[in-house]
C-alpha positions in Angstrom: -4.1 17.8 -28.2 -2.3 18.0 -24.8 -4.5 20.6 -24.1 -7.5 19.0 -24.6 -6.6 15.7 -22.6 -5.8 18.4 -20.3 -9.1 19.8 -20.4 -10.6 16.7 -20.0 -9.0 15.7 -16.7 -9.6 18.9 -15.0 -13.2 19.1 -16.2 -13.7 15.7 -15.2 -12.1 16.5 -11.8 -14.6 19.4 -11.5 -17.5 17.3 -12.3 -16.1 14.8 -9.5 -16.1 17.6 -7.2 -19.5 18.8 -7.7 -21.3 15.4 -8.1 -23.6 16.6 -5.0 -24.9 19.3 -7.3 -24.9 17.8 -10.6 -26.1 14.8 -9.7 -23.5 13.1 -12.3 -21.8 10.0 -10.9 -18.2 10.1 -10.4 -17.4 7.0 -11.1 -19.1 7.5 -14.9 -17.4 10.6 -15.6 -13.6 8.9 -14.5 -14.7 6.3 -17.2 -15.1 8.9 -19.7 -12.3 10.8 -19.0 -10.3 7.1 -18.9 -11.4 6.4 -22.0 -11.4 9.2 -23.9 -8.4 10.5 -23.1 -6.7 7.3 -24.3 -8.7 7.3 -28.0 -7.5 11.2 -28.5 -4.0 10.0 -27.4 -3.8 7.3 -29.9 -5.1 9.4 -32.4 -2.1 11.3 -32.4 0.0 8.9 -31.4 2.9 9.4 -33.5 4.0 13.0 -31.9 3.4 11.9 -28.1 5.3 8.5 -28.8 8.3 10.5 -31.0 8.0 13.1 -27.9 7.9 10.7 -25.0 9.7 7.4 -26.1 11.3 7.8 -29.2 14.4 5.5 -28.5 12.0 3.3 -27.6 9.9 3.4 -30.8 12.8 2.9 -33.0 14.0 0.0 -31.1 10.1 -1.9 -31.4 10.1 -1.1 -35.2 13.6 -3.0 -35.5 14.4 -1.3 -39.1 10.5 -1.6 -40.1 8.8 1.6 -41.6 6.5 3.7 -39.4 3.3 3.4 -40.0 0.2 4.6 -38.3 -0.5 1.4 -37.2 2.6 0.5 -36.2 2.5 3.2 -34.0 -1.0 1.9 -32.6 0.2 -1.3 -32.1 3.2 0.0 -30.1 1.1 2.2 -27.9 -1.5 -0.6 -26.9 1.3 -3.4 -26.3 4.2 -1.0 -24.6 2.1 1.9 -22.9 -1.4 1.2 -22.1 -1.4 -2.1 -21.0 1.4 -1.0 -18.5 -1.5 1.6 -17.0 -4.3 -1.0 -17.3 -2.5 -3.6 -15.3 -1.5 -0.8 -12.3 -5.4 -0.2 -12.0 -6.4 -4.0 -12.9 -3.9 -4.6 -9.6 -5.7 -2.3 -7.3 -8.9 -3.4 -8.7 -8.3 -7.3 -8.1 -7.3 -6.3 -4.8 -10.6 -4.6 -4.5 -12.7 -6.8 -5.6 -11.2 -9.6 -2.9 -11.6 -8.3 -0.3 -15.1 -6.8 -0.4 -15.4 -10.5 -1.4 -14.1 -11.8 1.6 -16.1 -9.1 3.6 -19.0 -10.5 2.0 -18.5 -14.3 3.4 -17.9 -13.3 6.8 -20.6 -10.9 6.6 -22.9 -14.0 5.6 -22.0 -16.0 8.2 -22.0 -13.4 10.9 -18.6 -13.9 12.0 -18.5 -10.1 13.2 -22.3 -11.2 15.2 -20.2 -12.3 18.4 -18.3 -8.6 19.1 -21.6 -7.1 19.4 -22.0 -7.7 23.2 -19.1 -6.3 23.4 -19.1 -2.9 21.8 -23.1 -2.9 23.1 -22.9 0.1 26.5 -25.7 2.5 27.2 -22.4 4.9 27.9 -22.3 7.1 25.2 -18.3 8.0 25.1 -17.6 4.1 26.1 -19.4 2.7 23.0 -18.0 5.9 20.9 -14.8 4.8 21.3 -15.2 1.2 21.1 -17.2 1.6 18.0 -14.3 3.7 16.4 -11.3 1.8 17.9 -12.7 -1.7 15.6 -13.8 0.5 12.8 -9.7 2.1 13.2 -7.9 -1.5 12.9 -10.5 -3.4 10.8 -10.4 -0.3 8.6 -6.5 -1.0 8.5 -7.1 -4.4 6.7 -10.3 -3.4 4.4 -11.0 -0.7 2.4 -12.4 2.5 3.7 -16.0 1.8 2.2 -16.3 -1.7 2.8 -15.3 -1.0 6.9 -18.0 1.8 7.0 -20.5 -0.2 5.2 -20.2 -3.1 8.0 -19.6 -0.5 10.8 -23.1 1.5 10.0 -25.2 -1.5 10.2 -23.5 -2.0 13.4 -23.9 1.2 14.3 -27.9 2.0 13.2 -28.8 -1.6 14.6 -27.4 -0.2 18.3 -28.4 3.5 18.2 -32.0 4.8 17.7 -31.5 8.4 18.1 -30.8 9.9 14.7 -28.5 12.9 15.9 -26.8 10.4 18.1 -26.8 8.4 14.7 -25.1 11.1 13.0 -22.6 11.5 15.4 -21.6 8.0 15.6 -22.0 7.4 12.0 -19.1 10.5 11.9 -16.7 9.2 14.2 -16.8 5.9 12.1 -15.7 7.4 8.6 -13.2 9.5 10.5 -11.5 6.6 12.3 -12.2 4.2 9.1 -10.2 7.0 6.9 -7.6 7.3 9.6 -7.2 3.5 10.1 -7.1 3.3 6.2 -4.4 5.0 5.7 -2.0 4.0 8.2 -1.6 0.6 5.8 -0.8 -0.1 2.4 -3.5 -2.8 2.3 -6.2 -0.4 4.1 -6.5 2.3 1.3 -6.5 2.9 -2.9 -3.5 5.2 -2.4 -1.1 3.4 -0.5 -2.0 0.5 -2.2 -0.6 2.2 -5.2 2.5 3.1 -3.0 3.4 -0.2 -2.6 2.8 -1.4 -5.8 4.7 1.3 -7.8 7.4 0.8 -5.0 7.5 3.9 -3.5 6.9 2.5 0.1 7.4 -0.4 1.6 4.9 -1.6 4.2 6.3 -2.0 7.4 8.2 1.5 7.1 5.1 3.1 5.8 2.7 2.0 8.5 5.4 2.7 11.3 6.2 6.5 10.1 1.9 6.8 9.9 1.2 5.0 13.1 1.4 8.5 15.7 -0.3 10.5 12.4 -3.0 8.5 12.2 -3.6 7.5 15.7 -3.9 11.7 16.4 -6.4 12.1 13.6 -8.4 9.4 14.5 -8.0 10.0 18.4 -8.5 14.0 18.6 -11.8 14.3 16.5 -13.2 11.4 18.3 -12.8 13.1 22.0 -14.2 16.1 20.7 -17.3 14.2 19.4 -17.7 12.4 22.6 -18.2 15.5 24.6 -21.4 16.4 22.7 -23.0 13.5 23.8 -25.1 13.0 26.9 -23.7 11.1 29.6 -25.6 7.9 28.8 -27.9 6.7 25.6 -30.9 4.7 24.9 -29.6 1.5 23.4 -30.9 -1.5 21.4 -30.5 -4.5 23.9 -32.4 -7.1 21.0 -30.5 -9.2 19.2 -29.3 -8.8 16.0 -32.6 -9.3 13.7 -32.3 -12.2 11.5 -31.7 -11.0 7.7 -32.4 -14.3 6.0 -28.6 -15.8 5.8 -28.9 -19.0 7.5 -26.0 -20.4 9.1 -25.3 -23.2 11.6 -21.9 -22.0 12.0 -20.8 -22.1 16.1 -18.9 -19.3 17.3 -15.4 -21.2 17.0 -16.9 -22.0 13.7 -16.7 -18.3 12.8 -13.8 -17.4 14.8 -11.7 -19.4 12.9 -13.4 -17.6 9.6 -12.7 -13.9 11.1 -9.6 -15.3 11.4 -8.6 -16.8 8.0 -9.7 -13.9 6.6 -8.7 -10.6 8.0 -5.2 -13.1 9.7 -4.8 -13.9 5.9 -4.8 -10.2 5.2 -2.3 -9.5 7.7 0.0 -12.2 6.0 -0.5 -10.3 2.3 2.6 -7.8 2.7 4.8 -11.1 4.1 4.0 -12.9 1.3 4.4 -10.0 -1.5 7.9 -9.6 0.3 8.9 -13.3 -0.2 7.4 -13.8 -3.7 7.7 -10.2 -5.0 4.6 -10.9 -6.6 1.5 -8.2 -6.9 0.0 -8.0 -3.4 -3.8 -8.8 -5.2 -2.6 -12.6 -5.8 -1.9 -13.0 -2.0 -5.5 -11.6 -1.5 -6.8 -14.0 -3.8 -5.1 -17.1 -2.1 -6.8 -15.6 1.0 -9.8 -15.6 -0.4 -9.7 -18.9 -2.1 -8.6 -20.7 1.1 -11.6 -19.0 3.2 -14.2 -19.5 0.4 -12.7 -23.4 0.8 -13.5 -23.1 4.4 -16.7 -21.7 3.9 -18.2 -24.6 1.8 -17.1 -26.8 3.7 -19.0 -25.7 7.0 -22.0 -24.9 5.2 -21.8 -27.8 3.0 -25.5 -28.7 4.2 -26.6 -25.3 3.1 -25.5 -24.5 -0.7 -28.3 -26.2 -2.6 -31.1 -24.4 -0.5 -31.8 -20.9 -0.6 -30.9 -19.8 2.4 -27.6 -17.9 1.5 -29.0 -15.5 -1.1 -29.7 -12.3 1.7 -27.2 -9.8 2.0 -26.5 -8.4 5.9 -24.8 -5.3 3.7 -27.7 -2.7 2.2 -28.0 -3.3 -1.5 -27.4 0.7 -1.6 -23.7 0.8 -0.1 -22.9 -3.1 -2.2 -23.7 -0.8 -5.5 -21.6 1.9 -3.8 -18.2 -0.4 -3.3 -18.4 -1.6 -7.1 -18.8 2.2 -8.2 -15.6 2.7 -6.5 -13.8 -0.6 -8.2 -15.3 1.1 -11.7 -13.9 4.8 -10.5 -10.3 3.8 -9.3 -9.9 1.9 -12.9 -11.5 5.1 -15.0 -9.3 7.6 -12.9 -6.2 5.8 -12.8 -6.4 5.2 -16.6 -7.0 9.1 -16.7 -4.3 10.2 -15.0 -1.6 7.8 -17.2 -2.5 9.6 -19.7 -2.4 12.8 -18.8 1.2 11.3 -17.7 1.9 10.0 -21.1 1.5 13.8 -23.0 4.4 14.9 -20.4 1.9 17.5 -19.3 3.0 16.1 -15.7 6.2 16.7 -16.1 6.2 20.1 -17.1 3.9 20.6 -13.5 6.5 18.9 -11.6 9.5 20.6 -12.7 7.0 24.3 -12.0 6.3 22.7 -8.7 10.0 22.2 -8.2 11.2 25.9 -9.7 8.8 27.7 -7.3 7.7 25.6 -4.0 10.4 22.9 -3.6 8.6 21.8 -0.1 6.8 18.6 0.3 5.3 19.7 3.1 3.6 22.9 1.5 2.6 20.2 -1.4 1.1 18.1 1.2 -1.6 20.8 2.8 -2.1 21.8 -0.9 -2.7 17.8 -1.3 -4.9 17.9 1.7 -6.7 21.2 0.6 -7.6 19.4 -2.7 -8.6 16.0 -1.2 -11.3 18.0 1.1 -13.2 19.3 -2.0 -12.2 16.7 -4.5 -12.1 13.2 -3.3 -9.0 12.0 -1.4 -8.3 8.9 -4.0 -8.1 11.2 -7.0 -6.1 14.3 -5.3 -3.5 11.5 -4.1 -3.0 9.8 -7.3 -2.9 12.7 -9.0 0.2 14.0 -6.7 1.6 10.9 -6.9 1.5 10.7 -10.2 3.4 13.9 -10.9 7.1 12.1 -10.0 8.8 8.7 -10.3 10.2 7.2 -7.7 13.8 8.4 -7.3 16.8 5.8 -6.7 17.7 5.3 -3.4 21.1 7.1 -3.2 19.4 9.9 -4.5 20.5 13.0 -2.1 19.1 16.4 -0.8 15.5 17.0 -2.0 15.4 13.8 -4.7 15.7 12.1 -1.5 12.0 12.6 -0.6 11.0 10.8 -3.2 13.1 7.8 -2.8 11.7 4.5 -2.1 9.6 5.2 1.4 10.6 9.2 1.3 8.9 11.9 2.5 6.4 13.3 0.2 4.7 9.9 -0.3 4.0 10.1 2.7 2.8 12.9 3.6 1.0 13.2 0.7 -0.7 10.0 1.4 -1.3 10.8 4.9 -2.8 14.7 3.7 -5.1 13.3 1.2 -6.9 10.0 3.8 -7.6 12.6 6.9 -8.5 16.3 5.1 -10.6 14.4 2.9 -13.1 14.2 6.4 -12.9 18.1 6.7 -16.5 18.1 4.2 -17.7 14.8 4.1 -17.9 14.1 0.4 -13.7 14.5 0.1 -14.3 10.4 0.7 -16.2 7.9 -0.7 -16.8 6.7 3.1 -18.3 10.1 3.7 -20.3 10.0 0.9 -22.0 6.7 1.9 -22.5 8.3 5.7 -24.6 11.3 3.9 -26.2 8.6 2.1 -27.1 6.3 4.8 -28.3 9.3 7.2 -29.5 11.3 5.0 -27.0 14.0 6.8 -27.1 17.5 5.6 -23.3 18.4 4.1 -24.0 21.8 6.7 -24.2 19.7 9.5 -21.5 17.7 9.1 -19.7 21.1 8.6 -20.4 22.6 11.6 -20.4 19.9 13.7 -17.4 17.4 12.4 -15.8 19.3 9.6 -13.5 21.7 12.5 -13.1 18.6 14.3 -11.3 16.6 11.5 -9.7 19.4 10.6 -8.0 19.8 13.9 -7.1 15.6 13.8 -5.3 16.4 10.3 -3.4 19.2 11.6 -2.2 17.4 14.8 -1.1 14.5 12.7 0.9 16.6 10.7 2.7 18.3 13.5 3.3 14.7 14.9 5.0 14.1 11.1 7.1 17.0 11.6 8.5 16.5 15.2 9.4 12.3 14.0 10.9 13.1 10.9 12.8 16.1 12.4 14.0 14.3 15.3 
């Protein structure tokens, strides 16, 4: 039966890494895999539980005969639910901030940087473009940043190969500034939650990494384009979400919300509660502020439009639905010990983190850079911290979290479709995967590399 859940996941993992070319959603197939995987589990319950956490077992039935459904009952109060509430965390985490996206979205509290950003020189507004898309990126999922950074992006630039340059550089610096946070990324917000990083340390040892993968790619894009670019001088268009917020009026929004993001590690390291409950208070308090300035507004339709395209909206709750089917997938494939048997091969015959992080990376390029990082992760526990030697580098913030982390965010760019944020830019653009290849593929490939041998030289010295 470990075989088959086996199976499952690595088929499923296939079928994730094709989706281009069989057309089956990802996020449907981790749901499968999630699910099943945990019915064929229970189904044998007994020998996994009496293999895995006998002790345990004998302790829950407290002298009480073993029964089948004892067993069940001990695997859906003591095992899954622990798995469920690691991906409910990430997901509630999700879910708040794409909701908070969503009310400063409708009430154009990003509206105010475009005269900024706006330049008829090309390399200017490249690197003004990708520089917000890099720290708001760092507060924000990957896809939520590249949904609000497109729109940005297509309203300003009319050429569509300048398009598809632009729109390139933005997933690159949105993956880059995603992962140089625990709050910025799926991955590293399962870092921090499991423990294995803490926030500041994590962000410092990524800042140089990421600032290389982000920076590198995005001068090399620059010099392809022409000196200077046709630009959209308009105003943005109205979209049908009425506001008569001011500019302060907004400010102070953009502020509550991505300030209150900041705040999030702050307050999980006073309260040592889940980080998703400090992005709920955020989002409370600005939803609060929100009514209250368009109090005049909430019984008329005029706050029903969406300034995000319905298309990339169905795209971020696809990825809430995947990170819970794949996460639920890989716990069990953690529960038949199959993991642990890989870990202690991975130890007997490589016993480098960094040859498991470009293997990481290698994955994440054709896979999808979520799933290769979990599953890497997934493979040890986080040592203690007077652990020594090796064990060391997987201590609470140790190496091979993060370099793993760091592998999986940047050579996920190398083909586009290793990110979800990719995936929405071929979307969007209707980009052909061989462009992207020839023209940005060696490009982030050169960014990851760079960042790498920045890793090496800091945690040498």
């Amino acid at each position: 039966m470990t075989l088959i859940i086996v199976a499952i996941f690595l088929i499923s993992c296939l079928l994730v890494a094709t989706e281009r070319v069989t057309n089956v959603n990802k996020s449907a197939v981790a749901i499968f895999a999630g699910t099943v995987g945990w019915v064929l589990y229970i189904c044998w319950g007994t020998d996994f539980v009496m293999h895995e956490h006998e002790a345990e077992y004998i302790d829950f039935l407290n002298g009480a005969v073993a029964t089948s459904t004892a067993v069940k009952h001990y695997i859906a109060e003591n095992i899954f639910l622990k798995y469920v509430g690691r991906a409910a965390e990430i997901m509630l985490f999700l879910l708040s901030t794409m909701t908070i996206v969503e009310i400063l979205l409708n009430n154009g509290c990003f509206d105010f940087l475009m005269p900024w950003i706006r330049t008829r020189k090309s390399r200017s507004l490249l690197w003004k473009l990708t520089a917000f898309t890099f720290l708001l990126s760092a507060n924000l999922d990957n896809l939520t940043t590249v949904s609000i950074m497109l729109v940005v992006m297509h309203t300003l630039v009319h050429n569509r190969r300048h398009r598809m340059v632009y729109g390139s550089a933005v997933v690159l610096a949105a993956n880059a500034g995603g992962a140089l946070t625990v709050i910025g990324d799926p991955a590293g917000l399962w870092l921090w939650n499991s423990g294995a990083v803490t926030a500041s340390n994590f962000s410092m040892a990524l800042l140089l990494p990421c600032i290389a993968a982000w920076g590198l790619p995005t001068y090399l894009l620059g010099r392809t384009l022409p000196e200077r670019i046709d630009i959209n001088w308009q105003p943005m268009p109205y979209r049908g979400d009425d506001t008569n917020l001011n500019v302060w009026q907004r400010v102070l929004m953009l502020i509550v919300g991505i300030g209150g993001l900041w705040f999030i590690p702050t307050f999980h390291n006073i309260t040592k509660l889940s980080p998703f409950l400090g992005a709920l208070c955020v989002l409370s308090v600005l939803w609060v502020v929100n009514e209250i300035f368009n109090r005049k507004l909430m019984n008329v339709d005029k706050m029903v439009e969406r300034r995000m395209p319905r298309v990339l909206q169905y795209g971020v709750q696809q990825m809430i639905l995947y990170v819970m089917g794949f996460m639920l997938a890989v716990g069990v494939v953690q529960e038949t010990g199959a993991a642990h048997w890989l870990a202690e091969v991975i130890d007997t015959h490589v016993h480098n983190c960094w040859v498991m992080g470009i293997v990481a990376g290698a994955i994440s390029s054709v896979l999808d850079n979520f799933a290769s990082a979990i599953s890497f992760f997934s493979l040890y526990p986080v040592a203690a911290d007077t652990a020594t030697g090796y064990a060391a580098q997987f201590a609470q913030n140790g190496l091979y979290w993060k370099v793993v982390a760091f592998s999986t965010a940047i050579a996920g760019n190398t083909l586009a479709f290793g990110s979800m944020a990719g995936v929405a830019l071929l979307k969007m653009e209707r980009m052909r995967l061989t462009w992207y290849i020839a023209h940005v593929g060696w490009k982030a490939l050169a960014g990851w590399l760079a960042g790498l041998l920045i890793m090496v030289g800091t945690m040498a010295w």
